[in-house]
VOVEX-590753 format. One record per residue: z, x, y of N, C-alpha, C in turn; residue number from 0. Coordinates in nm, 4 decimals. Layout:
<atoms>
+----------+----------+----------+----------+----------+----------+----------+----------+----------+-----+
:     n.pz :     n.px :     n.py :    ca.pz :    ca.px :    ca.py :     c.pz :     c.px :     c.py : seq :
+----------+----------+----------+----------+----------+----------+----------+----------+----------+-----+
:        Z :        X :        Y :        Z :        X :        Y :        Z :        X :        Y : NUM :
...
+----------+----------+----------+----------+----------+----------+----------+----------+----------+-----+
</atoms>
This chain:
<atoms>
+----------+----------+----------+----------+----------+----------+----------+----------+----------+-----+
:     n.pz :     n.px :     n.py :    ca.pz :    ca.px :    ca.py :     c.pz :     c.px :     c.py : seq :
+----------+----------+----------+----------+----------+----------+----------+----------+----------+-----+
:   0.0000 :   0.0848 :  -0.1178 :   0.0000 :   0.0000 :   0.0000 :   0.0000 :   0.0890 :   0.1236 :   0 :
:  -0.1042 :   0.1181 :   0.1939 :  -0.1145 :   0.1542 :   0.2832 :  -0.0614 :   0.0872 :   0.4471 :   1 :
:  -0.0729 :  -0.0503 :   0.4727 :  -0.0401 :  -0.1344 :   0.5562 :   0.0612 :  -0.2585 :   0.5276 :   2 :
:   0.1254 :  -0.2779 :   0.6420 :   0.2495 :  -0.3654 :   0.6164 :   0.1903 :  -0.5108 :   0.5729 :   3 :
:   0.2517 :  -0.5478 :   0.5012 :   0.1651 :  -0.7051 :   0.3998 :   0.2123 :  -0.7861 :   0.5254 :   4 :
:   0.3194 :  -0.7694 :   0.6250 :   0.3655 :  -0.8716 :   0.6614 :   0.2908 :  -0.9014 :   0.8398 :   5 :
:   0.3128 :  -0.7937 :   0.9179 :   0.2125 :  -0.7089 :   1.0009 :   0.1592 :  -0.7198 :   1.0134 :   6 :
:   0.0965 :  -0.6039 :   0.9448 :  -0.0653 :  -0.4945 :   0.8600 :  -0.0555 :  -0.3873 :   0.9541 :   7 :
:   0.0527 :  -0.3602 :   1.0473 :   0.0855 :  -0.2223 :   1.0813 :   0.0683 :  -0.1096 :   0.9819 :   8 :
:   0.0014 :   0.0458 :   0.9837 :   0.0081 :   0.1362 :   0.8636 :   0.1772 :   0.1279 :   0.8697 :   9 :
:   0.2396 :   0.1535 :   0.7418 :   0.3654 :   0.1575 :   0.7025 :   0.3877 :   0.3179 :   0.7170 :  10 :
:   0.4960 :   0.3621 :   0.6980 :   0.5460 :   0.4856 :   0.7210 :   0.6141 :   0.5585 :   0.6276 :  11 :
:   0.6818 :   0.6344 :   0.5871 :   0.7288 :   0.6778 :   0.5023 :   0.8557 :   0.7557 :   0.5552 :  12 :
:   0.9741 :   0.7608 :   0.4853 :   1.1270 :   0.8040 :   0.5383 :   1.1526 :   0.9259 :   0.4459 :  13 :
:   1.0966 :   0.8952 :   0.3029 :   1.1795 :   0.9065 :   0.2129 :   1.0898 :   1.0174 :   0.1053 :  14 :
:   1.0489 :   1.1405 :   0.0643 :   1.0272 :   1.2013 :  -0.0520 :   1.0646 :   1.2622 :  -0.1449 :  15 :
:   1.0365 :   1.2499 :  -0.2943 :   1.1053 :   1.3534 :  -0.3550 :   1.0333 :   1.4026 :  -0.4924 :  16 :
:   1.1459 :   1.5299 :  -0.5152 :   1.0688 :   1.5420 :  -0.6498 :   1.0826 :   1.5279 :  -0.7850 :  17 :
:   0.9770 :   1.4910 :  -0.8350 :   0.9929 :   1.4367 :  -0.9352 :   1.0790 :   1.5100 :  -1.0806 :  18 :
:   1.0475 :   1.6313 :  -1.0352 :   1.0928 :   1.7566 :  -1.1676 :   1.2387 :   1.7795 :  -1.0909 :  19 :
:   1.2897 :   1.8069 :  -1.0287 :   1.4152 :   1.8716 :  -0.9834 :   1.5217 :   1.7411 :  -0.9150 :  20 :
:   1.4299 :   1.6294 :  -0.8789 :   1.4968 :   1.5124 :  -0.8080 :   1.5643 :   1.5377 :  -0.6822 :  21 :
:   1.4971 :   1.6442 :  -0.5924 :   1.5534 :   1.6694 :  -0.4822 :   1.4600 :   1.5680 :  -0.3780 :  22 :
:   1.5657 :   1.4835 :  -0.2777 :   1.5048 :   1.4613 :  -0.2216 :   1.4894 :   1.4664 :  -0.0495 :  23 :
:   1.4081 :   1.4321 :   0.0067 :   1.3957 :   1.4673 :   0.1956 :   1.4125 :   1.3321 :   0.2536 :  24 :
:   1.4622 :   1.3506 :   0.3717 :   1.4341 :   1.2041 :   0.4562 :   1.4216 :   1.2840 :   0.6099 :  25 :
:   1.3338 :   1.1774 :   0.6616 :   1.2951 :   1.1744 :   0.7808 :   1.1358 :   1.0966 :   0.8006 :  26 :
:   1.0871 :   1.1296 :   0.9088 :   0.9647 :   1.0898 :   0.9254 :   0.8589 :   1.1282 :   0.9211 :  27 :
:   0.7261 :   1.1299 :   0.7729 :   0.6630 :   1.1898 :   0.7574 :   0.5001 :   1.0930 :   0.7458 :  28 :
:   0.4194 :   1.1696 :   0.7687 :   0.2848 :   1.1200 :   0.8159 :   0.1894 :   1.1315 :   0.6853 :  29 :
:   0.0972 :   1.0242 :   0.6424 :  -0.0142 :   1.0215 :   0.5400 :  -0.1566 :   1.1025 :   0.5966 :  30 :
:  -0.1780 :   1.2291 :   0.5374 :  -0.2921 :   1.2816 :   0.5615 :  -0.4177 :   1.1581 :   0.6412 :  31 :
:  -0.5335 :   1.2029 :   0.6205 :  -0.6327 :   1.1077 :   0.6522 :  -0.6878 :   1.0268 :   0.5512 :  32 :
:  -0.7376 :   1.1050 :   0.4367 :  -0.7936 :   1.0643 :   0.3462 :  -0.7032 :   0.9420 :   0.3036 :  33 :
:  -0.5692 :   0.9623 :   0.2919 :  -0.4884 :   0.8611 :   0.2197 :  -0.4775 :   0.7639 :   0.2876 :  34 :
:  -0.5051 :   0.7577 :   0.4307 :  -0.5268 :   0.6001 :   0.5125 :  -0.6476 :   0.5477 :   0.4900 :  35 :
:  -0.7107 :   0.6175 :   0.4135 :  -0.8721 :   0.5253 :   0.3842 :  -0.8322 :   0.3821 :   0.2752 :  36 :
:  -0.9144 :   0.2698 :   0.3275 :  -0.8838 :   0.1533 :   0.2198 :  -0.9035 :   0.2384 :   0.0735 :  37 :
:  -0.8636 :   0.1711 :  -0.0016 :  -0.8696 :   0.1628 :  -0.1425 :  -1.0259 :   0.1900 :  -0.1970 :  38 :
:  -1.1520 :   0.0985 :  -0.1180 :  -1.2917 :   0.0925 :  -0.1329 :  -1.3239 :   0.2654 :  -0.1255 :  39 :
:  -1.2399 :   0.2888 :   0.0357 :  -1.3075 :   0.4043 :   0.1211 :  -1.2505 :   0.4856 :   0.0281 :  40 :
:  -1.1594 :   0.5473 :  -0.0355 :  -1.0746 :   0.6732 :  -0.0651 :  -1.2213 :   0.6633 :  -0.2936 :  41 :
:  -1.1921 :   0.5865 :  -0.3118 :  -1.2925 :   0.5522 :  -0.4555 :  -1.4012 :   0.5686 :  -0.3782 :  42 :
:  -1.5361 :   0.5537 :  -0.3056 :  -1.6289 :   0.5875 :  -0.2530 :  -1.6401 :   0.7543 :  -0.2079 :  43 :
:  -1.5327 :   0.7954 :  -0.1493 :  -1.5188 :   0.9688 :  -0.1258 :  -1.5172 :   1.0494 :  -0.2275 :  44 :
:  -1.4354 :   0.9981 :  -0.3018 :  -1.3771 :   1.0683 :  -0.4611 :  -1.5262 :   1.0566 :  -0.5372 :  45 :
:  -1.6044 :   0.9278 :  -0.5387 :  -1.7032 :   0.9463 :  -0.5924 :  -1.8381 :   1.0134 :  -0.5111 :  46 :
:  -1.8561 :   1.0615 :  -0.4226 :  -1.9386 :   1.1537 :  -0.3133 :  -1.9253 :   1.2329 :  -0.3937 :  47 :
:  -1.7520 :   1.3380 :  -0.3695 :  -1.7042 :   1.4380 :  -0.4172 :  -1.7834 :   1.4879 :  -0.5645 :  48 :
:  -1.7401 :   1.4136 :  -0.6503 :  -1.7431 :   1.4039 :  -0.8033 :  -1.9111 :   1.3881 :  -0.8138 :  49 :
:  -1.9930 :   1.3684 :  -0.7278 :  -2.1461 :   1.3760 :  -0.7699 :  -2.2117 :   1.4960 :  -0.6795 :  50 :
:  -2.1211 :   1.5791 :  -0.6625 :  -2.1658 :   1.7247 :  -0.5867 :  -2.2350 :   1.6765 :  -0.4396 :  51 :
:  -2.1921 :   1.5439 :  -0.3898 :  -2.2667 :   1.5096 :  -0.2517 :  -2.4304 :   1.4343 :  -0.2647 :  52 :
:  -2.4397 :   1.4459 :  -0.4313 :  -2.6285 :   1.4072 :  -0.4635 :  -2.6508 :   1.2490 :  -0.4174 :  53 :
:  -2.6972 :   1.2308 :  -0.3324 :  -2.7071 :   1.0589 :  -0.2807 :  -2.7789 :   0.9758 :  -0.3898 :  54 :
:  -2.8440 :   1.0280 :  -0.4414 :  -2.9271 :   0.9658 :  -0.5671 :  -2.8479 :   0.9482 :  -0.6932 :  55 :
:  -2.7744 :   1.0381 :  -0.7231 :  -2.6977 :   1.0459 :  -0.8465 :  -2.5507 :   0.9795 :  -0.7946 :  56 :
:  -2.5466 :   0.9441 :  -0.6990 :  -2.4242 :   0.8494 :  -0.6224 :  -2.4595 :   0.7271 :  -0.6612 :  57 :
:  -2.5827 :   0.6850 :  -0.6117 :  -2.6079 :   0.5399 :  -0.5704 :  -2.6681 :   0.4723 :  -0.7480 :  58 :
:  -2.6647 :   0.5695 :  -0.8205 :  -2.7323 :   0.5199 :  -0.9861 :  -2.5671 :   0.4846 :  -1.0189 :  59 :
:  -2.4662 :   0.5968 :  -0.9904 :  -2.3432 :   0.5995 :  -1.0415 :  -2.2818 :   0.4373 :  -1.0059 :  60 :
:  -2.2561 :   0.4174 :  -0.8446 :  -2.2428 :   0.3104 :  -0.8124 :  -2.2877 :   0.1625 :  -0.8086 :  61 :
:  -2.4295 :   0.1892 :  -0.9415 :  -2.5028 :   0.0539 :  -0.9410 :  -2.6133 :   0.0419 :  -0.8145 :  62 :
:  -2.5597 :   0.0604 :  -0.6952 :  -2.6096 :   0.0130 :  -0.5674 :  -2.7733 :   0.0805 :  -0.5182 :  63 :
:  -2.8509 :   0.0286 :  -0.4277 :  -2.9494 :   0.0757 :  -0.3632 :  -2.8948 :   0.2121 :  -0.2688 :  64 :
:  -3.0127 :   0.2865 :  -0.2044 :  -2.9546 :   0.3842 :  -0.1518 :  -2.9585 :   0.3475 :   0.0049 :  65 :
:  -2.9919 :   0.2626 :   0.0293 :  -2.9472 :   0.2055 :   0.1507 :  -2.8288 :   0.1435 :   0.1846 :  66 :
:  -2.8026 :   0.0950 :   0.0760 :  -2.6526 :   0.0293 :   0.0620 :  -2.5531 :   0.1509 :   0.0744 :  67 :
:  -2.6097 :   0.2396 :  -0.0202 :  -2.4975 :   0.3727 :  -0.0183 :  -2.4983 :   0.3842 :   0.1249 :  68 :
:  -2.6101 :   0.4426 :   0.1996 :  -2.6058 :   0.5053 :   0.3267 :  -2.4837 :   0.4743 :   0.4341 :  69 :
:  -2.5605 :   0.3053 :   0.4056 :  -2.4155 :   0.2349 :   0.5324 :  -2.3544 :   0.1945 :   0.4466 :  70 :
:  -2.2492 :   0.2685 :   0.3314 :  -2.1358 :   0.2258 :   0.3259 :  -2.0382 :   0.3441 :   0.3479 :  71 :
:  -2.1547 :   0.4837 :   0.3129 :  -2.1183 :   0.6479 :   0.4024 :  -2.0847 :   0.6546 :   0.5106 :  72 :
:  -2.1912 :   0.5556 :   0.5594 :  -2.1673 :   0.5823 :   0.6988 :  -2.0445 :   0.4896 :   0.7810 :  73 :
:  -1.9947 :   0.4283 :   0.7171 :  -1.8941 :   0.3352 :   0.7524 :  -1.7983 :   0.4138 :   0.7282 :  74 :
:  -1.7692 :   0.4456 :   0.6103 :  -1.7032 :   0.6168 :   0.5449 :  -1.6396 :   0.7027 :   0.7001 :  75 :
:  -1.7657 :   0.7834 :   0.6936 :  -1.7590 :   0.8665 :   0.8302 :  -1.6813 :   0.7550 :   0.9896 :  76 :
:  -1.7060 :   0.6692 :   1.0183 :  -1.6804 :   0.5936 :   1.1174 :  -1.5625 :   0.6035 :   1.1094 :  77 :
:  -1.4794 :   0.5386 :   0.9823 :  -1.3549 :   0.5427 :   0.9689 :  -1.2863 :   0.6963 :   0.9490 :  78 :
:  -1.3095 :   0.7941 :   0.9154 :  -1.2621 :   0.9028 :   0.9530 :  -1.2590 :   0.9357 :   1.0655 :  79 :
:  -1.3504 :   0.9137 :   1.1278 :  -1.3839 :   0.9742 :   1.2966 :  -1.2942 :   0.8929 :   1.3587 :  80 :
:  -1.2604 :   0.7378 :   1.3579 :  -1.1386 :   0.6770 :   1.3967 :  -1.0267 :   0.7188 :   1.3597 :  81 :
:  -0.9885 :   0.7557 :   1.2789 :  -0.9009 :   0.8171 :   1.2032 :  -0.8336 :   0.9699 :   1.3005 :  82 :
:  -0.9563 :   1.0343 :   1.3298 :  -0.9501 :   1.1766 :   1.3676 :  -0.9063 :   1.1307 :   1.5471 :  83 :
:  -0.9854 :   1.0531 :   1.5690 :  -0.9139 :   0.9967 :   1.7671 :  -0.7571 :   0.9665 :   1.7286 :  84 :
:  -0.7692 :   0.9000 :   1.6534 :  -0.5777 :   0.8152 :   1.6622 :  -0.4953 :   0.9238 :   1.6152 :  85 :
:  -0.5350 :   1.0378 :   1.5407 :  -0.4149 :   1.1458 :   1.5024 :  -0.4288 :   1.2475 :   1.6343 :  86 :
:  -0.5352 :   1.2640 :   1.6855 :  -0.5782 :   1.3407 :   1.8360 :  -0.4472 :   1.3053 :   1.9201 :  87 :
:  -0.4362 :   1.1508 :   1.9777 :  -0.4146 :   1.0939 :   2.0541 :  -0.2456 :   1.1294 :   1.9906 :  88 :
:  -0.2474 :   1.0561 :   1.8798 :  -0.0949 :   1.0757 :   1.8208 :  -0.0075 :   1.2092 :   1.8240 :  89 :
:  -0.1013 :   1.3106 :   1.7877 :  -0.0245 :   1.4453 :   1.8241 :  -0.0360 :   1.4941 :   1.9806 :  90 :
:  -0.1020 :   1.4385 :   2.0864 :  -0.0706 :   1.4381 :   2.2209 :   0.0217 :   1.3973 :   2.2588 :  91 :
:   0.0604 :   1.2949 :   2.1979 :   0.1730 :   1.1784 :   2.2740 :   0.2978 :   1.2887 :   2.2082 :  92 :
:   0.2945 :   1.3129 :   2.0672 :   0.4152 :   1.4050 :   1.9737 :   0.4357 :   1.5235 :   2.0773 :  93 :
:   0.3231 :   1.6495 :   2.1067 :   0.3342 :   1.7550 :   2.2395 :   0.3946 :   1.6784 :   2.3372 :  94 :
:   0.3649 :   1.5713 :   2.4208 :   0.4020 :   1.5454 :   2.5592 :   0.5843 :   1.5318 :   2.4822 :  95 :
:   0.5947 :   1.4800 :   2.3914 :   0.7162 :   1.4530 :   2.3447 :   0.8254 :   1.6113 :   2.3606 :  96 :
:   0.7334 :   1.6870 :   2.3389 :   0.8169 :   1.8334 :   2.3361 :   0.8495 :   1.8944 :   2.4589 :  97 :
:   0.7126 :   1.8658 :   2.5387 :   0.7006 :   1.8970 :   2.6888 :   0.8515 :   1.8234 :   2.7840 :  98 :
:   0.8763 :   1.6971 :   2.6897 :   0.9873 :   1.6198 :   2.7592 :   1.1095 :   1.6897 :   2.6956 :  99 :
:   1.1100 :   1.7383 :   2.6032 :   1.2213 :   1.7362 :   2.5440 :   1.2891 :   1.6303 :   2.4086 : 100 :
:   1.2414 :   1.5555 :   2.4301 :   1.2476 :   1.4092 :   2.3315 :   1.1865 :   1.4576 :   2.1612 : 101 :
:   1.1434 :   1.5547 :   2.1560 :   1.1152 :   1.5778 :   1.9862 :   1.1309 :   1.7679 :   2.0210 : 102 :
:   1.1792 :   1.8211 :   1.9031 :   1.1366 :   1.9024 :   1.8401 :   1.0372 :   1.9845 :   1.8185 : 103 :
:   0.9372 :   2.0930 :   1.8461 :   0.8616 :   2.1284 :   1.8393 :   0.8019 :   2.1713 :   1.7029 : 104 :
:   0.8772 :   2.1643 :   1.6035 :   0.8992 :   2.2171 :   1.4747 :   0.8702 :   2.1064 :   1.4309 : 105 :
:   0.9180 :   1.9859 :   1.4113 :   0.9241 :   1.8546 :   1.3732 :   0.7816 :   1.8052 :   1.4245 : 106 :
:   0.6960 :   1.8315 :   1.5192 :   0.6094 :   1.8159 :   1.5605 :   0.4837 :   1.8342 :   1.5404 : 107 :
:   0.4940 :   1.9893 :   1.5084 :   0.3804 :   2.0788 :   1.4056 :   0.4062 :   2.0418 :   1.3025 : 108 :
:   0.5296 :   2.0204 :   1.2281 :   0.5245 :   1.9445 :   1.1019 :   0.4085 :   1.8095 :   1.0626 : 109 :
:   0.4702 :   1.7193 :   1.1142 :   0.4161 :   1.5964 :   1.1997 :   0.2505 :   1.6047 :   1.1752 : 110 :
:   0.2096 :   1.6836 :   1.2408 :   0.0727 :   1.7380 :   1.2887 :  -0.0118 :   1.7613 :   1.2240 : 111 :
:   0.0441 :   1.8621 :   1.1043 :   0.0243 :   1.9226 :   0.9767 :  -0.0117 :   1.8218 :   0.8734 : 112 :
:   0.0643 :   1.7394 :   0.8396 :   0.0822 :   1.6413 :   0.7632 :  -0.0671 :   1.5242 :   0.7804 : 113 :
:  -0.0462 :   1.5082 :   0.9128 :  -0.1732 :   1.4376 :   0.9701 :  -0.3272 :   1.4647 :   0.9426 : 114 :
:  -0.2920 :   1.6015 :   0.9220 :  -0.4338 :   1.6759 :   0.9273 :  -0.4807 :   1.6672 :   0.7875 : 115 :
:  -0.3605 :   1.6870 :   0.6914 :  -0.4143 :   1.7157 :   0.5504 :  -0.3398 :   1.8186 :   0.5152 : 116 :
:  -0.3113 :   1.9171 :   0.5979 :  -0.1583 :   2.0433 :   0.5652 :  -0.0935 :   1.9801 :   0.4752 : 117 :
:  -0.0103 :   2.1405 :   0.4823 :   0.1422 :   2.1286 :   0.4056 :   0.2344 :   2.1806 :   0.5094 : 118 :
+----------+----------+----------+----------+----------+----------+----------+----------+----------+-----+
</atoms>
């Protein structure tokens, strides 16, 4: 579940841990990009990936015409590129946050990291 059922705000996360040692973290941590893609979008990438990028050997895989593939790539890309403004914007607002004093700078690049796809 990526978005709040009740909302549809993206939901957030407080809480991680691990699975082998059962240690766990809290605070406030951010979903890469890829993992805010719908369910459609993130199975459509994975399958790009998994056909070496071949648009032909995509669109046989997926049943679909290759026009269909195109704009559903390209919808793909749209939503990343939205994706890439709102974490832009989001880690501006997180800096101005440091500039104030109000966050952490550490907590921030963390933050940032996380957003991007880091560790």
């Amino acid at each position: 579940m990526h978005h709040c059922s009740i909302c549809g705000h993206l939901v957030g996360i407080q809480k991680v841990s691990c699975p082998s040692c059962k240690v766990g973290f809290e605070g406030d941590f951010r979903l890469p990009r890829l993992a805010r893609l719908d369910s459609a979008e993130q199975q459509l990438a994975e399958q790009f990936l998994l056909s070496g990028g071949n648009l032909k050997e995509l669109a046989v895989a997926l049943g679909t015409s290759y026009p269909t593939l195109r704009k559903r790539l390209d919808a793909l890309t749209e939503s990343l590129q939205r994706l890439r403004r709102e974490d832009e914007a989001e880690a501006d607002r997180m800096l101005d946050g440091v500039e104030a004093g109000q966050r952490r700078a550490e907590e921030a690049a963390r933050l940032i990291r996380e957003m991007s796809g880091g560790s």
